[in-house]
C-alpha positions as CSV (number, residue, x, y, z in Angstrom):
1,X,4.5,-1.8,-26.1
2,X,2.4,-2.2,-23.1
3,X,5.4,-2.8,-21.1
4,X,7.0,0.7,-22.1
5,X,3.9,2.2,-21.6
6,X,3.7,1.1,-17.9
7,X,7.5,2.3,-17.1
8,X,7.0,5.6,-19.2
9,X,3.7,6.3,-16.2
10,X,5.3,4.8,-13.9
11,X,8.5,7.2,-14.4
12,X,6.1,10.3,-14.9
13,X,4.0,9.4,-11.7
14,X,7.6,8.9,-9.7
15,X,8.7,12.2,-10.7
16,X,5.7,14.1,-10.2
17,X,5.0,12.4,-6.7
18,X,8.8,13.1,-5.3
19,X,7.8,17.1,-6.3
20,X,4.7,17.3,-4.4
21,X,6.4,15.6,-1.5
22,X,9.3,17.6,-1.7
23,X,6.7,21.0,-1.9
24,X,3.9,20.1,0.8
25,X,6.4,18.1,3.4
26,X,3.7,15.7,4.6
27,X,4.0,13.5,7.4
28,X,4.5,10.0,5.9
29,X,3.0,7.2,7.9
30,X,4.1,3.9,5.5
31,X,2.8,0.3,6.6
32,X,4.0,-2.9,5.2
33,X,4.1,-6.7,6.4
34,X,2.4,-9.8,5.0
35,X,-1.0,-9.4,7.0
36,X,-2.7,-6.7,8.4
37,X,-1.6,-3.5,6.2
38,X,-5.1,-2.6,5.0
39,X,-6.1,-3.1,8.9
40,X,-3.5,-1.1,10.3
41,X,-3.7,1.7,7.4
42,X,-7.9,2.3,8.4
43,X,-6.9,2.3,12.2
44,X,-4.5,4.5,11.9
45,X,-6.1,7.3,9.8
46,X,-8.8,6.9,12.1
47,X,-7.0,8.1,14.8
48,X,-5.2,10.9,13.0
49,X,-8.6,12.3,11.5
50,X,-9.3,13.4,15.0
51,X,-6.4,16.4,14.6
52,X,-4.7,16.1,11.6
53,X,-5.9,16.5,7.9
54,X,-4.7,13.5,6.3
55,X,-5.3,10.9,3.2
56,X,-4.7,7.1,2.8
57,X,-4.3,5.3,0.2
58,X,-6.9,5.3,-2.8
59,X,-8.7,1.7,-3.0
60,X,-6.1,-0.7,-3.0
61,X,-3.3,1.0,-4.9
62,X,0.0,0.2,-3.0
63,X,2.3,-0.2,-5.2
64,X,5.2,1.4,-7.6
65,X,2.0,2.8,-9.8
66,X,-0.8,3.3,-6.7
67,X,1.3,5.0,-4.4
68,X,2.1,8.3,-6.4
69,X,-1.4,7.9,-7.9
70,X,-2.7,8.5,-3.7
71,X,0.2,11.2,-3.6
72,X,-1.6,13.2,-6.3
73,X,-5.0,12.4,-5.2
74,X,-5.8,10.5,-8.5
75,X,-7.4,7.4,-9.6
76,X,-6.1,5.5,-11.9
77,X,-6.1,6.1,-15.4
78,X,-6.7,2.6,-16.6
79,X,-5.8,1.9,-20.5
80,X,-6.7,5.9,-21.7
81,X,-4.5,7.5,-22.3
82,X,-6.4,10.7,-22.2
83,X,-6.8,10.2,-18.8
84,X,-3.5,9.2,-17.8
85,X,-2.4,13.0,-19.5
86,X,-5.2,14.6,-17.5
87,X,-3.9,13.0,-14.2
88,X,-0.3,14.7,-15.1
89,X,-1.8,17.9,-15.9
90,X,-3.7,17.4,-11.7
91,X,0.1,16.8,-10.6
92,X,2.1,19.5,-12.6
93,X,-1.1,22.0,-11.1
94,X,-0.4,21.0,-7.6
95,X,3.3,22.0,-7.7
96,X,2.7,24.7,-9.7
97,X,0.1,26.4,-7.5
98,X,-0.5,26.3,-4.0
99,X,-3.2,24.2,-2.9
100,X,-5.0,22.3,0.0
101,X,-2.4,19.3,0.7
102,X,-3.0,16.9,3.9
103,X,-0.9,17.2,6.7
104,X,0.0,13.3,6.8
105,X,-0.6,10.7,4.2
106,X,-1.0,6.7,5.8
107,X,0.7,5.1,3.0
108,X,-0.2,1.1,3.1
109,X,2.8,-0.3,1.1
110,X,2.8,-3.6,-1.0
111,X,5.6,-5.9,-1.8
112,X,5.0,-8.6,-4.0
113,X,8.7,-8.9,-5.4
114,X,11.9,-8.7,-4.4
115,X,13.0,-4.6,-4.6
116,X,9.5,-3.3,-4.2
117,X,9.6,-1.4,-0.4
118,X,12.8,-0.5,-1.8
119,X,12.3,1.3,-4.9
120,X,9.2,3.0,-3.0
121,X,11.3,4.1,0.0
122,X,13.9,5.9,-2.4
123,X,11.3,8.7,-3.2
124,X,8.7,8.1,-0.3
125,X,10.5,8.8,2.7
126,X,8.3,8.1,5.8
127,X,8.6,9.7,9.4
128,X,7.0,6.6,10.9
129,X,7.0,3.1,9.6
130,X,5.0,0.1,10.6
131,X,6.2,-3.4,10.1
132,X,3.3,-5.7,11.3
133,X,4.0,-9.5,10.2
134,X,6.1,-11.7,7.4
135,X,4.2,-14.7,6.8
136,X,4.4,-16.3,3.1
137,X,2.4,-14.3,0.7
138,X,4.0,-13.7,-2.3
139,X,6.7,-16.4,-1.2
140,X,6.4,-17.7,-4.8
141,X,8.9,-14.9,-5.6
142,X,11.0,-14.2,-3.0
143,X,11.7,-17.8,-2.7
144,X,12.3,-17.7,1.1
145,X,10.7,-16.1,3.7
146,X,13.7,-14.7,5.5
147,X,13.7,-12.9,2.1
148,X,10.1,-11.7,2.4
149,X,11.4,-10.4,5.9
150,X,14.4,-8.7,4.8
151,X,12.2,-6.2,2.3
152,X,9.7,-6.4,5.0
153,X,12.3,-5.4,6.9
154,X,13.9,-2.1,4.0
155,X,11.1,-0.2,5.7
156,X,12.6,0.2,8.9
157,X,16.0,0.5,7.8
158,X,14.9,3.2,5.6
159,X,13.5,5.9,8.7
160,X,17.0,7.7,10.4
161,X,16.7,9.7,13.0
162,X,13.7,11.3,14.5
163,X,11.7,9.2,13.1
164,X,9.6,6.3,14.5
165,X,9.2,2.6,13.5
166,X,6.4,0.4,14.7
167,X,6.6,-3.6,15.2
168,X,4.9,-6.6,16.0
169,X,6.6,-7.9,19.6
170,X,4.8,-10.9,18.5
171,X,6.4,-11.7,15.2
172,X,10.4,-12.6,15.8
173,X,11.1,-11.8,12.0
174,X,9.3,-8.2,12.6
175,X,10.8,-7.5,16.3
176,X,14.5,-8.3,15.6
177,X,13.9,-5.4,12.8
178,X,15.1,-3.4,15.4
179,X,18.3,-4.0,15.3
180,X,18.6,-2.4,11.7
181,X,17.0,1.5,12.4
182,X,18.2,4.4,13.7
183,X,14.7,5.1,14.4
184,X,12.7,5.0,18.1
185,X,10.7,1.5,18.3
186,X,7.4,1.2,19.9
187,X,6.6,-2.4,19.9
188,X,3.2,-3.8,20.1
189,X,1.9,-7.3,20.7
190,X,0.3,-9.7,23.3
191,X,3.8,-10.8,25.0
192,X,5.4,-9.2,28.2
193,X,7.9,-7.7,26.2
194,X,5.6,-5.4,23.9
195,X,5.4,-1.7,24.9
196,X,2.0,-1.6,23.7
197,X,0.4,-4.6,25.4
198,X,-2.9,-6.4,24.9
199,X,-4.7,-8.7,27.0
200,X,-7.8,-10.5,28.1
201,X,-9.3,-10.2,24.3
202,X,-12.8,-10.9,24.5
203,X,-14.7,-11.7,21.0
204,X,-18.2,-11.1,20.8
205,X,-19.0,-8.4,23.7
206,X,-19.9,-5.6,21.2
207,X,-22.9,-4.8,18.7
208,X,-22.8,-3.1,15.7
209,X,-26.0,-1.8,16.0
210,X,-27.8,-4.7,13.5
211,X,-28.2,-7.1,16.3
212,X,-24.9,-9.6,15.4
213,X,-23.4,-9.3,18.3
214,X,-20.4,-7.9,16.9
215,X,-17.1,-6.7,18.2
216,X,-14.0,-7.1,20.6
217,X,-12.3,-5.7,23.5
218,X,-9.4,-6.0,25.1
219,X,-6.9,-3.9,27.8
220,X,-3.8,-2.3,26.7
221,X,-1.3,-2.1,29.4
222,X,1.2,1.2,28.5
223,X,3.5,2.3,31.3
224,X,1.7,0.5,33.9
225,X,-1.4,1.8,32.9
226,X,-4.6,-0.8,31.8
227,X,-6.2,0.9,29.9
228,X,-9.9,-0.5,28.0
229,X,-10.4,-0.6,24.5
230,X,-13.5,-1.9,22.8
231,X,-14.0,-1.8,18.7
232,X,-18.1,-2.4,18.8
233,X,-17.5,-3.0,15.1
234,X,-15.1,-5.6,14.1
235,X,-15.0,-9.0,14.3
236,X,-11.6,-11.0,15.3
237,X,-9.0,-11.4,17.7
238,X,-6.0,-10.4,14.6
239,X,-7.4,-7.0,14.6
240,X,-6.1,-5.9,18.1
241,X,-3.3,-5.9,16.1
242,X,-4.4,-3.2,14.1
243,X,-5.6,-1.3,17.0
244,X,-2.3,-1.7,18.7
245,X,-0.3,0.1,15.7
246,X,-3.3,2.9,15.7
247,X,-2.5,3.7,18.9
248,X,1.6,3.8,18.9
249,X,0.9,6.1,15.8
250,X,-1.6,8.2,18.4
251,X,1.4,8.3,20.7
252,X,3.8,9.5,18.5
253,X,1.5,12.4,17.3
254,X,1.3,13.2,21.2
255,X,-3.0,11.9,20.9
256,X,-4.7,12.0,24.3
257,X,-4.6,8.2,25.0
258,X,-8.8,8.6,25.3
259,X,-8.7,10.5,22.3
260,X,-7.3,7.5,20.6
261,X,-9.6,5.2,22.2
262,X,-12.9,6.5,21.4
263,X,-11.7,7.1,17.8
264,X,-10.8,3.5,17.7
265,X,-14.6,2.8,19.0
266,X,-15.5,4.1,15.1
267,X,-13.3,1.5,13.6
268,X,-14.6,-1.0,10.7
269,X,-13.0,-3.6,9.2
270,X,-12.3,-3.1,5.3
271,X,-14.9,-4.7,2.5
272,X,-13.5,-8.4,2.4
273,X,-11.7,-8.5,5.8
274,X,-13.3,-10.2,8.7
275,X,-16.7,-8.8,7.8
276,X,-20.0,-9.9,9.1
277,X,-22.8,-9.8,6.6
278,X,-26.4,-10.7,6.8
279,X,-27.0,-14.1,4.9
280,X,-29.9,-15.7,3.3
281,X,-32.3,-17.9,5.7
282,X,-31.3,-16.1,8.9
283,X,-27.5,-16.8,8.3
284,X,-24.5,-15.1,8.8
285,X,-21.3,-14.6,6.9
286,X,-18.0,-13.9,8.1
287,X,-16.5,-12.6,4.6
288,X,-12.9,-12.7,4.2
289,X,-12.6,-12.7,0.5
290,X,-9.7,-10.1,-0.2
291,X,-7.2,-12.6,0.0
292,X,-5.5,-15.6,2.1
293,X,-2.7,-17.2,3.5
294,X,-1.8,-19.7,6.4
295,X,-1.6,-17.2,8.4
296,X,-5.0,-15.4,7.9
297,X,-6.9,-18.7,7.2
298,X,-5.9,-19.3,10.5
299,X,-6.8,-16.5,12.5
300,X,-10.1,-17.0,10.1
301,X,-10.8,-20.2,11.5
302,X,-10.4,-19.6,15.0
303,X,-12.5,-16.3,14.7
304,X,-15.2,-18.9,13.3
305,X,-15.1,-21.2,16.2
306,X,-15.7,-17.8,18.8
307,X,-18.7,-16.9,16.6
308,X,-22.6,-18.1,18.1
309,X,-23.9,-20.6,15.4
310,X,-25.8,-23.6,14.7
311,X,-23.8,-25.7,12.0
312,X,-20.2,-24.0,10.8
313,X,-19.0,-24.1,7.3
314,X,-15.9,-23.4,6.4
315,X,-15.8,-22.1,2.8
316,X,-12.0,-22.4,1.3
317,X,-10.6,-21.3,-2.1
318,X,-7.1,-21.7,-2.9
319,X,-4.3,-19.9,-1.2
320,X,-2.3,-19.0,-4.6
321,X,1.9,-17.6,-4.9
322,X,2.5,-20.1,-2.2
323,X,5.3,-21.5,-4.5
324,X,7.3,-24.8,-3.2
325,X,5.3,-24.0,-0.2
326,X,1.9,-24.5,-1.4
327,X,1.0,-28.1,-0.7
328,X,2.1,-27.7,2.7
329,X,0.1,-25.1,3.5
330,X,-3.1,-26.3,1.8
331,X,-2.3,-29.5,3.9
332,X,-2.0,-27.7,7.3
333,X,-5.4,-25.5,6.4
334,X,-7.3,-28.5,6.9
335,X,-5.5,-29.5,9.8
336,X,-6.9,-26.3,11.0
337,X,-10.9,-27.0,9.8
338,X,-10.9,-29.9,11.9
339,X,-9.0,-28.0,14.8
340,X,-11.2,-24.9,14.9
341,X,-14.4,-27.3,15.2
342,X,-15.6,-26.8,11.5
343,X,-19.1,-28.7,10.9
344,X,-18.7,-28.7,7.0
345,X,-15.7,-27.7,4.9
346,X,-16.0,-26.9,1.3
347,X,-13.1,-25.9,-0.7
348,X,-12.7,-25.0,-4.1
349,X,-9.8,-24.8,-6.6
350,X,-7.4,-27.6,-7.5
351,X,-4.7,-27.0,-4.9
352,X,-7.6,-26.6,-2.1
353,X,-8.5,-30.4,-2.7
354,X,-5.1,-30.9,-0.4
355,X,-7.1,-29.0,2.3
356,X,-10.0,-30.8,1.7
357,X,-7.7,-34.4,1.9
358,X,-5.6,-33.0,4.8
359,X,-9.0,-32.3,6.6
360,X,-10.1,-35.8,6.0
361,X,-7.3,-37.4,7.3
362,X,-7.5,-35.1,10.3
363,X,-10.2,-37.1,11.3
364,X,-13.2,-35.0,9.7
365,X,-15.8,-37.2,8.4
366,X,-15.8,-37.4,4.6
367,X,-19.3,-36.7,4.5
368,X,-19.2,-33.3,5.4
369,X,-16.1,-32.6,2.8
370,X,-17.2,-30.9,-0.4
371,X,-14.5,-29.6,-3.4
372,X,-15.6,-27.5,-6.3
373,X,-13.7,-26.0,-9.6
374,X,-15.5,-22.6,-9.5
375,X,-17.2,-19.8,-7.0
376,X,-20.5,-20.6,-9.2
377,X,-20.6,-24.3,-8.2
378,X,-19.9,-23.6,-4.8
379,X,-22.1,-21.3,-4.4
380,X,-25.4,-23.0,-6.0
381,X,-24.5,-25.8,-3.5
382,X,-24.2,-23.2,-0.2
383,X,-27.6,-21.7,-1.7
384,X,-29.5,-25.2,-1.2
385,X,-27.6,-26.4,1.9
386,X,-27.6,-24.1,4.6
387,X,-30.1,-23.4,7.2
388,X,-31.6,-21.1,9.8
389,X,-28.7,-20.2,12.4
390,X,-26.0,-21.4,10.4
391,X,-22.3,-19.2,10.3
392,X,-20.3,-19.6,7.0
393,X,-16.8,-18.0,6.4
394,X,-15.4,-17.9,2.9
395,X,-11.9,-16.7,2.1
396,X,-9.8,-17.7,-0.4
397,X,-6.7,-15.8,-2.7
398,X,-7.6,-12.7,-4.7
399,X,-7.3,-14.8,-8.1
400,X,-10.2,-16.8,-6.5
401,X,-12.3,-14.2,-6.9
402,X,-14.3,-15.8,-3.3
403,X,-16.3,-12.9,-2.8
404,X,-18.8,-14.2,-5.7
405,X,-19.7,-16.8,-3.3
406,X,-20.9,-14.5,-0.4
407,X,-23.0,-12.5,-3.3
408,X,-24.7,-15.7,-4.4
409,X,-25.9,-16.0,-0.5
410,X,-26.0,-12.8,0.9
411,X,-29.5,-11.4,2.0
412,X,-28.9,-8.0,0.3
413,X,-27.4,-9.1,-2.9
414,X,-27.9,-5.6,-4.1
415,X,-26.0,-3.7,-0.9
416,X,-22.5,-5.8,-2.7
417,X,-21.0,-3.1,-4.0
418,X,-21.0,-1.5,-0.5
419,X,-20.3,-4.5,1.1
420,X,-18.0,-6.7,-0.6
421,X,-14.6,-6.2,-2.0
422,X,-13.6,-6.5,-5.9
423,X,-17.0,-4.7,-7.1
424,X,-15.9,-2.3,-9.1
425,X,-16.2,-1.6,-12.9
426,X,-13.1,-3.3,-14.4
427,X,-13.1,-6.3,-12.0
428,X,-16.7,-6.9,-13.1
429,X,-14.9,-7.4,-16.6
């Protein structure tokens, strides 16, 4: 019954969506890739909110049932049906009547199974799409990750003519995407080769305004011009790339290059993404709860080594819908700890005990090794242990729930539901 439910909404929402597109011709900005999409989506609406009316998507709804739910303007309507008939009766008003729609819509799309960027391209047809990484998220369903890159990769294919597609020079699965559009390619990276090119990053130089020391900068080089860029308010290297796709989109929409680069100086890293937040005892926390990967636990780690601190704990839940994959890549996250310079790791989950092994046998002393089952062990232990000065990034899968962690030890416990990710009513449940 549930199941029928779902498809009959889902159907409905399609329908309804494709009209209002079809009615109000919005520019369609979509964004997929493994990594980065949330990044890239809040960059990018950034920089078209200095000219353009435009909306992104609501929370974190990306997929098959979030996407026409941002096309309408809707939340969700959760398990009432009431509401879900009130949110119809919104749609069937907006292409009735004439109303206020945005000019362009920044459309972060999610794929977690084989067909996904497909079945959303057949009614969502962007004018620019932005690839920015294939790493193995989700890999537990696609089996492969050249088949995580070949959905990845439906975006692209999907723009024709006149339109634009945006990828990662750095990422050979995302830059031979080329090949397969019709589209003009901007590419954007750190190599040579990028059209958009960043250089001489510099982590650290910045301030929020609360005395962290906060922020990058780094010079884009576009048609032999250097050009500086500083983002006072985020916090690592990864999120150039973010910047990098902002500014193509800029381009496109013909954006006064300084334009775009003092709108990118307003630019803050989503609630769970590389944020830094005040902790108890004079600490700081990088929190990076939304979810993880190799990839991001990664860049994580070496954004943790850049950061000013006395002792350095790395806080690691389990990396889940790794698949066949999944021991490997718990194994080469604690490779990581003890490259990155980690004082103290503690992980928690089952399959995070490989990290905490793999870490061990990297050479890090078992003495500063801890594994937990839960967030609320973990936590009680971070409470007790840490110290004046100290820097503590926790990041683990969404299923983790990791963000319970930095509310047990942040120094505003009651800011969380401004600060941290997962806060609202029905995750609370």
């Amino acid at each position: 019954m549930k199941k029928l439910l779902k498809k009959f909404i889902e159907k409905k929402l399609r329908n309804y969506s494709k009209k209002i597109l079809d009615k109000y011709h919005p520019d369609i900005i979509g964004i997929t890739g493994s990594v980065g999409k949330t990044s890239a989506k809040e960059a990018i609406a950034l920089v078209l909110l200095s000219e353009y009316n435009v909306r992104k998507n609501i929370k974190n709804y990306n997929n098959e049932i979030g996407l026409p739910l941002t096309i309408i303007g809707s939340e969700s309507g959760g398990k009432s049906i009431a509401q879900w008939l009130k949110i119809f009766s919104i749609a069937k008003k907006i292409i009735k009547e004439s109303a206020e729609y945005p000019e362009a819509l920044v459309l972060e799309m999610g794929a977690d199974r084989p067909g996904d960027i497909s079945y959303l391209t057949k009614f969502i047809k962007c004018k620019v799409g932005v690839v920015t990484a294939v790493g193995r998220s989700h890999l537990e369903f696609f089996e492969t990750i050249n088949n995580i890159a070949k959905e990845k990769g439906r975006l692209a294919e999907s723009i024709g003519l006149g339109g634009y597609v945006i990828l990662n020079a750095d990422d050979e699965r995302v830059s031979t995407m080329r090949s397969k559009t019709k589209a003009k390619v901007i590419t954007c990276g750190f190599l040579g080769s990028a059209d958009l090119q960043a250089s001489d990053v510099r982590i650290g130089g910045g301030n929020n305004g609360n005395g962290n020391g906060n922020g990058i900068s780094f010079k884009l080089k576009y048609k032999n011009n250097i050009i500086p860029v500083a983002l006072p308010h985020i916090l690592g290297e990864h999120f150039v790339y973010a910047a990098l796709y902002a500014i193509a989109v800029g381009i496109v929409y013909e954006i006064p290059i300084i334009s775009i680069v003092n709108s990118l100086k307003k630019f803050e890293s989503p609630a769970g993404r590389m944020k830094l937040i005040n902790g108890i005892k004079n600490t700081k926390i990088i929190d990076d709860t939304y979810n993880s990967s190799l990839q991001s636990a990664e860049s994580a780690l070496r954004t943790l080594k850049s950061v000013s601190g006395k002792k350095k704990y790395a806080v690691l839940g389990d990396m889940l819908e790794l698949g066949a994959e999944s021991e490997k890549d718990h194994k080469k996250a604690g490779k990581f700890v003890k490259e990155f310079g980690c004082d103290i790791l503690i992980t928690v989950g089952e399959r995070s005990r490989d990290t905490a092994k793999s870490a061990e046998g990297a050479g890090m002393a078992r003495d500063f090794i801890f594994s937990f089952g839960n967030t609320e062990e973990a936590g009680k232990f971070l409470q007790e242990r840490i110290l004046e000065g100290d820097v503590i990034l926790v990041k683990g899968s969404q299923g983790m729930r990791m963000e319970r962690i930095v509310k047990e030890i942040m120094a505003e416990p009651l800011k969380a539901p401004e600060l941290l990710v997962r806060q609202g009513e029905e995750w609370m449940k």
